[in-house]
N, C-alpha and C positions, 0 to 999 in steps of 0.2 A: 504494500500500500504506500502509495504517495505521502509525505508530509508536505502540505502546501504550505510554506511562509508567507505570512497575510497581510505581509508590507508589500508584497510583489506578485503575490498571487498564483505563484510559480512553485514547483515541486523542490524541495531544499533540501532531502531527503528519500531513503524510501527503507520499510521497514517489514520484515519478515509476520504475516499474523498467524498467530497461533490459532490452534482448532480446541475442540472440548477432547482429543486424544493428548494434547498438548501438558491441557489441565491435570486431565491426569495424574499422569508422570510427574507433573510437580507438586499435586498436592500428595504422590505418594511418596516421595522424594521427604517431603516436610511430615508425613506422617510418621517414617522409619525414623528422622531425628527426633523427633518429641520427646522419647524418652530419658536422652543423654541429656538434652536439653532443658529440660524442665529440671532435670536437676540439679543443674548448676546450682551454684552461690549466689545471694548480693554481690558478693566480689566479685566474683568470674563475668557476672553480666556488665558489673558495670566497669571493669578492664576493656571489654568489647565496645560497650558506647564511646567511651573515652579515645579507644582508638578510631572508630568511626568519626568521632567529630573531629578528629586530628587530622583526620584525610579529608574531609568535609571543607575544613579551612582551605586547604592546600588548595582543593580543585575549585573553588569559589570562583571563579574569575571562569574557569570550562561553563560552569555551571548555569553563571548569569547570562551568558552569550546565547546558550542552546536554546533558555528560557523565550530568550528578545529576540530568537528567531521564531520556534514555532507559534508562540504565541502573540506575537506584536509588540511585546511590551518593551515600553523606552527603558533603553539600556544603562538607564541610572536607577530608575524603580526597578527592573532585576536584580539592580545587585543589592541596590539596600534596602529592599520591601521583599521581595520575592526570593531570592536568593539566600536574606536575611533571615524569614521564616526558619527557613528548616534548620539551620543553626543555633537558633532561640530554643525549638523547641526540644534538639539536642540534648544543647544547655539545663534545659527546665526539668530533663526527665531523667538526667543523671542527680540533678538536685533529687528530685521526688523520690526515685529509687533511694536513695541515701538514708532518707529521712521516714518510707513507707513502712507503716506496721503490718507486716504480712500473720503473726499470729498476734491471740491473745487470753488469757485466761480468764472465765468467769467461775468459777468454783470449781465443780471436777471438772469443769466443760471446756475442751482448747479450739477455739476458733482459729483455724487456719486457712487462707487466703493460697489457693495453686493455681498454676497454667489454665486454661481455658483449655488449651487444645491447639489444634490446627486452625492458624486464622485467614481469612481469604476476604482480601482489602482491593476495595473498588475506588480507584480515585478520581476525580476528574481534569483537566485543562486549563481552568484559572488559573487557580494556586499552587501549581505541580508539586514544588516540592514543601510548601506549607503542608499539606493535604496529605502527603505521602509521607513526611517524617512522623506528622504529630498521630499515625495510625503505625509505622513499623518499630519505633522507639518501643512505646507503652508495651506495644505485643512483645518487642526484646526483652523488656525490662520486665516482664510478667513469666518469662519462661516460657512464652508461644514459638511454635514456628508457624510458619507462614507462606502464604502465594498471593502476589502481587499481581494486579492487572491495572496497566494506568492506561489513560483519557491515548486514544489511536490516535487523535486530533494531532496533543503535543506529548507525543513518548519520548522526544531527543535527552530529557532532564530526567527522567526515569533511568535512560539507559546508561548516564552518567554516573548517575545514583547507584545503579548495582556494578558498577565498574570500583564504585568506591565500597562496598558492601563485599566485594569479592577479593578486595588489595585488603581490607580488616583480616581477612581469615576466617571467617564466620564458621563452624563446621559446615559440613557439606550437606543440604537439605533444612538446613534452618531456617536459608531466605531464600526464595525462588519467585522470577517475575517472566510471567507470560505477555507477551504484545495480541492487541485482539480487539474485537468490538464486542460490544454488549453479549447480543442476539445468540454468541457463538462462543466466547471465555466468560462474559458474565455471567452469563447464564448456566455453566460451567461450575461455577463456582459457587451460587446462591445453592442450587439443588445437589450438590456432591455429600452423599454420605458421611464421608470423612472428614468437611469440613463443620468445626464445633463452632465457628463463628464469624459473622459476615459484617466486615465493617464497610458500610458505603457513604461517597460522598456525592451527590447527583442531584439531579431533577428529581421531585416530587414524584413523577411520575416511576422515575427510576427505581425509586427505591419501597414504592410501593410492589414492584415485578418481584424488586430482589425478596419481598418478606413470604409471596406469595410462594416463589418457588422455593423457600425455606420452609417452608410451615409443614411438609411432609417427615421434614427429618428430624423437626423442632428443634433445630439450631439458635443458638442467640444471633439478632442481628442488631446492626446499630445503624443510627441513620444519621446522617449531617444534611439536610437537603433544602426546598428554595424557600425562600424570603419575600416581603414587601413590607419592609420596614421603616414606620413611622420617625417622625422626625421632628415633636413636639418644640415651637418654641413660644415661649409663654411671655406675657406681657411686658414682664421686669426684667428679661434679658436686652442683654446689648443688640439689638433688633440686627445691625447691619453687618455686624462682627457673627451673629447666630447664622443667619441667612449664608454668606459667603461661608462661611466656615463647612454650610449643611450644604452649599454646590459642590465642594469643592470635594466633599466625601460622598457625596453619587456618581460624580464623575472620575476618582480614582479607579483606576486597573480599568480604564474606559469604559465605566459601569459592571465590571464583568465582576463582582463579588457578589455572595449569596446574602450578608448583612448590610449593603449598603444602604444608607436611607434616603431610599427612592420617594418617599410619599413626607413631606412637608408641610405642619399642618401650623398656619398662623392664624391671628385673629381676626375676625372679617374685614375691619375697617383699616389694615394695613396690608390686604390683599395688593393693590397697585404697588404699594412700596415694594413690598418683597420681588414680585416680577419685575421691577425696575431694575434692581441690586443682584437678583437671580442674573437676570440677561448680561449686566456688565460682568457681573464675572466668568458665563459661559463664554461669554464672545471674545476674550483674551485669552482664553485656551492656546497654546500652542499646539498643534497637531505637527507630526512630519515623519521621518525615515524613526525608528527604532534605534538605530546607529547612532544616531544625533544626541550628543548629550540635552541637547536645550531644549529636546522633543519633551512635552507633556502629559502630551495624551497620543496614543497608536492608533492602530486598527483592532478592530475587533476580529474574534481568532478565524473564525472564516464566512464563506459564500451563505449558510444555513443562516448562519446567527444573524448575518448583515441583514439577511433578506427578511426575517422575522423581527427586528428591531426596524425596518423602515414599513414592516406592516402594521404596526401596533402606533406606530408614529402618524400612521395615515388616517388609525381609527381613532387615536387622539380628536385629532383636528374636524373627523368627521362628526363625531360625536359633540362635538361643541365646545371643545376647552381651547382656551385661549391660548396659542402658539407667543412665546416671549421671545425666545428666543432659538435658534439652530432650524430646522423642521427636514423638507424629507431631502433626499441625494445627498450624495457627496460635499463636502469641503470645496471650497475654490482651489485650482490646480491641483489637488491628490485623486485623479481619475485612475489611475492604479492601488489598488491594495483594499481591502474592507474598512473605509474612513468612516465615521459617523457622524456627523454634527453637531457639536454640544447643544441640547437641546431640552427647553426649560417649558412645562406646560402652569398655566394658572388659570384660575378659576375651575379643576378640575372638582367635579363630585363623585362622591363614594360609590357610585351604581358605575362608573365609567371602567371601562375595559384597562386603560391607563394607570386606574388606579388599585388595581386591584390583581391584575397579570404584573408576573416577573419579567421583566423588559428583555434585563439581562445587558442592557449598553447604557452609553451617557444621557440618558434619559429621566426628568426630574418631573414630577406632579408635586403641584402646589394646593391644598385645599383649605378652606374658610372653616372657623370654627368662632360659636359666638360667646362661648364658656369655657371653663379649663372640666367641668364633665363633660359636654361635647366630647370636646379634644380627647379625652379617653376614651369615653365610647369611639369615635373616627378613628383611634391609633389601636384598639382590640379587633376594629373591626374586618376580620381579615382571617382566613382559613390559615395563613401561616403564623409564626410568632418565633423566629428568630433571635432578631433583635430589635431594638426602640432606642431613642435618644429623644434628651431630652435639655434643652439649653432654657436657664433663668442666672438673674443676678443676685440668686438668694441660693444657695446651696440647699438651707434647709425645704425652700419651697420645694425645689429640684430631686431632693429626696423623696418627697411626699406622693408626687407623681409618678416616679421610679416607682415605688409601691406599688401601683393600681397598674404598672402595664403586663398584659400579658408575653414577655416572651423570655426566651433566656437567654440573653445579653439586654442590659441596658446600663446607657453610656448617658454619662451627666456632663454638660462642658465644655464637651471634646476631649473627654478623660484619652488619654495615650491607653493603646490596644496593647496587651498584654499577653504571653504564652502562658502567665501563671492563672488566668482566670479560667474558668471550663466553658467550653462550648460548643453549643445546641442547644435544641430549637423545643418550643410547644407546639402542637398538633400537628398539622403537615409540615411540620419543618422536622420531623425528626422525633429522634426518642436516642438516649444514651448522651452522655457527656467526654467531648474529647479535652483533652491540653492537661497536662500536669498531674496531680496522682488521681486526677478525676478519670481523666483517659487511661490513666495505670489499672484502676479498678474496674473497668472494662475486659478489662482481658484476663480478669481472674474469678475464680468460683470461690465461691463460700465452703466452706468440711469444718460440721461439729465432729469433734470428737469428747463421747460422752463417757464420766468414769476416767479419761485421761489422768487428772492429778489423785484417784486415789492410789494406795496401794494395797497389795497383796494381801 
């Protein structure tokens, strides 16, 4: 299969895919190691992370490049956003390991924390190797072994990733990655008897397949999946610093993250302001080559996505909401690569297609609320629950409305994104929690043992 680069449109790559005989072999590969494996130490495991992040550092620089091809993404946000992930989260889960209480004693009863099993990790194309560490880490650091199948879109950072995964020494069968598409390795992998646990990160849609085709084996699964997250900002905040601050986080990784806050909910009577302040900051956007350090925003990752973000952009506008700024085609002179517009909608309502579908590009809805209960009803109201933000000039106000939102993330401020906090979603967003010893305890099972402290 072709890897198309979506700054040029052009095949950059091309990569062998694997079949469900593929699968196989790897998850039987990772089934024969489980046993050695699982019984390593604290120490022995986290000897391995340490040297993985060691080599991590080193290829940093292979890593961000592969990123900023298959993906689009400007090649200063690879290296210190994207690139940076999976080092963060490295970092966080050598910490966590360190610090995890894997038993514990309640009278004669020992509560002890073990491997899961065989775990078989779905990941996707945005955040390649955010997505991809903060699910192989935890499974190492648990005693798992595992079978890898990343996003066919952008595998080049994957393939890196197990370059660097194979120079650690890993035993043989601990870490094994298939290239593949859904329909044919995912699929592969949600229904495999031998797999004890399915960690996905995807569409809504996805990851409703993957529970289905698991529910015969009664596997655990975990889901990380889509979003349309609300973006509260409330009377007593700095109105023009909230606004700008809430563009400029729907249109990072050019709309392509599953927590951005796409839906923006102000107060009626400063509706015109906010699209005024929206539009000046969408239309200084820098767009251009990937390569370009001064690039801000890329292309989105290909032909599918492009064509589905200028369809939703069209039912914007049909629908009745006010176009601020960007709207449909291309960029002035970027007729080559998947460019998108920065593009800002207002006056949108909660019934609207816009506001309520995951865009998935630089894509903003602005809507009117005439209360701050409104504004929580309009920011719950929504089949996903991700994440929510919430900007005021009262911290405590800001707390109080954090309360009342449904999702799992919410961000007060523009608080700085964190590896140490968990995350996942309520309802269609998901069930399980990844990052830190949240994502640790994912991939371990519970064992009483009862009678343990007495004796004979």
């Amino acid at each position: 299969m072709d890897v198309i680069d979506p700054a040029t449109e052009k095949p950059c790559a091309t990569i062998a895919m694997g079949t469900a005989r593929d699968m196989d072999r790897a998850v039987a590969a990772a089934r024969g190691a489980f046993p050695v494996w699982s019984a390593t130490s604290r120490e022995q495991r986290l000897a391995v992370l340490e040297k993985i992040l060691t080599i991590y550092r080193r290829r940093s620089e292979d890593m961000a490049q592969a990123i900023s091809r298959e993906m689009g993404s400007p090649i200063v946000r690879a290296r210190d956003s994207q690139t940076w992930a999976g080092l963060a989260h490295f970092e966080e889960m050598i910490a966590a390991l360190k610090r995890f209480p894997f038993e514990e004693s309640r009278g004669d009863i020992l509560i002890t924390r073990e491997a899961a099993g065989v775990a078989g990790l779905i990941t996707p194309w945005n955040w390649p190797m955010n997505q991809i560490v903060c699910k192989v880490a935890p499974a190492l650091a648990a005693g798992c072994t595992m079978v890898l199948k990343p996003s066919e879109v952008a595998p080049l950072s994957a393939l890196i990733f197990s370059e660097i995964m194979d120079e650690a020494g890993l035993p043989p069968g601990v870490y094994n990655m298939v290239n593949g598409d859904g329909p044919e390795v995912g699929e592969a992998i949600a229904r495999h008897p031998d797999v004890d646990v399915v960690s996905i990160t995807g569409s809504t849609r996805a990851g409703a397949a993957v529970a289905r085709l698991a529910a015969d084996s009664i596997k655990r699964v975990l889901q990380e999946l889509g979003g349309k997250s609300p973006n509260i900002i409330l009377a007593d905040a700095d109105f023009s610093d909230a606004v700008t601050r809430g563009v400029k986080g729907c249109f990072s990784n050019s709309g392509q993250s599953c927590d951005a806050p796409t839906r923006m909910l102000v107060p009626r009577a400063r509706m015109a302001e906010a699209m005024t302040i929206a539009a000046a900051t969408a239309n200084v956007f820098r767009l251009g080559p990937p390569e370009d350090e001064a690039t801000q925003l890329g292309p989105v990752v290909s032909a599918t996505q492009y064509g589905r973000i200028q369809e939703l952009i069209e039912k914007g506008i049909a629908e009745g909401a006010t176009l601020a700024a960007g709207g449909p085609g291309k960029p002035d002179g970027l007729t080559t690569g998947y460019y998108v517009k920065p593009t800002v909608f207002g006056n949108v309502t909660s019934d609207m297609t816009i506001a309520r579908e995951e865009i998935f590009g630089p894509v903003l809805s602005i809507l009117a609320y005439d209360d701050e209960a409104r504004a929580v009803t309009l920011a719950n109201d929504t089949p996903y629950g991700l994440a929510a933000y919430v900007q005021s000039g009262s911290l405590e106000h800001a707390r109080a409305i954090a309360r009342k939102l449904r999702a799992g993330n919410v961000n007060i401020n523009g608080a700085a994104w964190t590896v140490a906090a968990p995350f996942g979603g309520y309802g269609q967003s998901g069930n399980g929690r990844e990052c830190s010893d949240f994502g640790l305890a994912d991939f371990l099972e519970i064992k009483a043992i009862i009678g343990y402290g007495k004796s004979s």
